[in-house]
N, C-alpha and C positions, 0 to 999 in steps of 0.2 A: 504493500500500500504506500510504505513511505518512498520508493523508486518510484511509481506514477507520479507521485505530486509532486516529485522533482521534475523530472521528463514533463509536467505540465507548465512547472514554472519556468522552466529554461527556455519552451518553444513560447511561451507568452511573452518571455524578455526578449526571444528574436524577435518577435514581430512588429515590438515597440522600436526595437533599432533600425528594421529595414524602414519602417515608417521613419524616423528621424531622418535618416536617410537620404528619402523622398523629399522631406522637407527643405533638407538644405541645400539640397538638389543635385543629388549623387545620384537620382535615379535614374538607370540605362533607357525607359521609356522616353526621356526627354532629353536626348541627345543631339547636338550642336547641326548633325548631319540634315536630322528632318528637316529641319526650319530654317537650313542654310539659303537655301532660293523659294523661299516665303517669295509670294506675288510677285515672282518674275513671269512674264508671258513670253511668247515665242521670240520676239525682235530682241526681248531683255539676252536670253539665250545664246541667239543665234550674234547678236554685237558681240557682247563679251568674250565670246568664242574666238573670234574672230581677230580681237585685241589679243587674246592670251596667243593664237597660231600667228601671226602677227611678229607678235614680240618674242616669236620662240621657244614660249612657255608650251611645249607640246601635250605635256603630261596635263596641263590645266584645260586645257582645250579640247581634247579625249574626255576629259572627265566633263565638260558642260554640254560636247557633243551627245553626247551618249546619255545626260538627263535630260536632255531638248529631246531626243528621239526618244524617250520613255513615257514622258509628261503629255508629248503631241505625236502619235506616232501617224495619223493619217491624215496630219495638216496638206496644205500647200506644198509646201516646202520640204516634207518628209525625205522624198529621195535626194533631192540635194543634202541633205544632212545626213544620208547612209552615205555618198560621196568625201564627204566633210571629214568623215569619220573615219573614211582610208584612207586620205589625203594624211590626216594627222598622226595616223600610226608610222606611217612610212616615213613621215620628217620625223619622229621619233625615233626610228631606228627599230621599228617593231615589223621586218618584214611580211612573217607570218600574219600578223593579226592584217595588217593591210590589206594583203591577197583575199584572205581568209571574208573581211568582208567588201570588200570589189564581185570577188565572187557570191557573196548575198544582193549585192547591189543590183548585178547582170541576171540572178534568177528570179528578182521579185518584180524587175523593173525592164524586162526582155528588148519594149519596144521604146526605152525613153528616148528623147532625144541626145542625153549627156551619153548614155549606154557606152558610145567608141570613147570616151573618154575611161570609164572606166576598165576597157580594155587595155590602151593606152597605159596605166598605171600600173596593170601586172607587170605590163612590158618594164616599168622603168624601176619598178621596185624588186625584180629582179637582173637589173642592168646593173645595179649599184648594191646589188647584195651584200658583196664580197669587199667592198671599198669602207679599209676602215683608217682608222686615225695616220698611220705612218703611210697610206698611199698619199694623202690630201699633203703632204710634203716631203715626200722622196719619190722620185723617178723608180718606181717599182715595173716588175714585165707583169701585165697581168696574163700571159698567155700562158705562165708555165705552173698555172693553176687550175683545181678541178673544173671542170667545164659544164658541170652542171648547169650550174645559175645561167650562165655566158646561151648554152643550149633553151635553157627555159624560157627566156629573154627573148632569143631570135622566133621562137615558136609562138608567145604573144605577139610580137608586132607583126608577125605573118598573119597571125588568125586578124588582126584590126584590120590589116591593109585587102586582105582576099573578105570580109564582112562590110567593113565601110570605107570604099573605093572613094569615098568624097569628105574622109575625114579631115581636119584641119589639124590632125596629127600624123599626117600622112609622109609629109615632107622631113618630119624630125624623124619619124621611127624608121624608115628606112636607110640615112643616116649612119642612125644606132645598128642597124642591121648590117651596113659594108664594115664597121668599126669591132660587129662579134665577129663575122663571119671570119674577119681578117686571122681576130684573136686565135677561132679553133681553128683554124689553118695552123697558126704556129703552132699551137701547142700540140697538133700533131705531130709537127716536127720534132718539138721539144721528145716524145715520147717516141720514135724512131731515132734521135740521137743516142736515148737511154740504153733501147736496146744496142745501140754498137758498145756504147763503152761495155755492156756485158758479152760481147761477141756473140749477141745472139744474132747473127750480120741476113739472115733470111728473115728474120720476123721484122727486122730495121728498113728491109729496100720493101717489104710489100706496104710497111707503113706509111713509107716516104711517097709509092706509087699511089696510094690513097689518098694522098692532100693532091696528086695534079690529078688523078679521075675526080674527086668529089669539090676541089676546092680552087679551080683554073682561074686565073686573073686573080689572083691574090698577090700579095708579095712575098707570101710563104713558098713558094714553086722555086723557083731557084734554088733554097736551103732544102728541098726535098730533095732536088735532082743531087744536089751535092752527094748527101747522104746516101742515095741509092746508088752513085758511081761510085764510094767507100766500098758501101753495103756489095756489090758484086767483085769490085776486084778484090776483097778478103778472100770470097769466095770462089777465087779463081774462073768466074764469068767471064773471061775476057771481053767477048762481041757485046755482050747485054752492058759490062762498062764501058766500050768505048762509043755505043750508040749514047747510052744516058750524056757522056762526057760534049760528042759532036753535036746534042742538041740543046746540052746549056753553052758552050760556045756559040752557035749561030742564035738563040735569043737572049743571051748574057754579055757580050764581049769585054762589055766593061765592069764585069759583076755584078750581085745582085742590085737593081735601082730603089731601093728602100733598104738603109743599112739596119742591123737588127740593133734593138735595143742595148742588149749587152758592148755592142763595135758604136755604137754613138757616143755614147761620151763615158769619163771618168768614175760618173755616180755612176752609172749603169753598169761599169766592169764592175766596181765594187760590191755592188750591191748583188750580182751576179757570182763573186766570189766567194760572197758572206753564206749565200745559199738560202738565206730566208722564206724563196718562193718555192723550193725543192719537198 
């Protein structure tokens, strides 16, 4: 009996506390969060958003994006404000979430008119995936990196440019597309050079043959024929290196005409010797 009326007057004394509690206003019910955009309406929202992406504040501007589209989700303005809201993940550095909704964007919103904009953006949020703080100042190779992104990139601005033939992103993304295509050119290179240093000298020339069947007019062809006249005279090819050799002669005489990054300047060899990109 005397345990009950203890266990009774303990839980009566919590009850008084969490009610003090409340009073002085420690209660989770009444947290700073709800009542942070008290009577803001959609224009309140969508300026201040605007000011914080603006002034770079990204994280702020995700977060007022994202209670605009909660509060109003089937205003006016709704789908500009799913756009808004990959625009801001992407200047934030949040690739995934960008794509992530670009792609909510394009299935809710099929026939909008922004639509190839949002295509547009896979393409660029995957352009710049891979570009982090030490590229934005040192003369880095992006070519002798996975090529993923570089591939996912050129297949969005394909899909924008073969969907809306009259975009006004037309002109940029194509652009961006001679500038990958170039990239996976080398970096095929780069990965047929590898195999020679391992003397794997047959897996190296069929590599090198597949940047000039899949990747012609690049400035990677040159550095491929190289490698494949290595690649067969290791291999005691003679006639297959001295064809490779007489037709980078008559389209090279003066070697290759875009020098590789590595042979351009000082940073480039260094930065080439350090192995960073390896």
């Amino acid at each position: 009996m005397r345990l009950i009326l203890i266990k009774f007057l303990f839980i009566c004394f919590l009850g008084f506390s969490l009610q003090g509690c409340e009073t002085l206003g420690f209660s989770s019910n009444n947290s700073d969060t709800e009542d942070e955009y008290a009577g803001w309406n959609a224009q309140k929202f969508r300026t201040e958003a605007k000011v914080a992406l603006d002034s770079g504040s990204y994280d702020k501007a995700i977060k007022l994006y994202e209670a605009l589209e909660s509060r109003y989700p089937f205003g006016e303005s709704s789908a500009q404000t799913q756009l808004d809201i990959a625009y801001a993940y992407y200047k934030n550095g949040d690739p995934d979430s960008a794509i992530a909704a670009a792609d909510r964007f394009i299935k809710i919103n099929p026939r909008n008119p922004h639509v190839d904009y949002a295509y547009y953006l896979k393409g660029l949020v995957n352009y710049n995936r891979d570009i982090g703080f030490l590229d934005r100042f040192l003369p880095t190779d992006t070519s002798q990196r996975d090529p993923g992104s570089a591939r996912n990139a050129y297949e969005n601005f394909s899909e924008l440019i073969r969907r809306y033939p009259g975009s006004k992103y037309l002109s940029d993304a194509r652009l961006r597309m001679i500038a990958l295509r170039n990239n996976l050119a080398m970096h095929e290179v780069h990965v047929a050079r590898y195999y020679l240093k391992r003397e794997a000298y047959l897996a190296a020339a069929n590599r090198a043959a597949g940047v000039i069947e899949k990747y012609q007019r690049t400035p990677a062809v040159p550095y491929a024929l190289q490698v494949m006249h290595e690649a067969y005279a290791k291999l005691d090819m003679k006639n297959l290196a001295n064809d490779v050799r007489q037709v980078y002669q008559k389209n090279y005489p003066d070697g290759p005409p875009v020098p590789e990054h590595k042979n351009a300047t000082l940073s480039h060899r260094i930065w080439d010797f350090i192995g960073l990109e390896k």
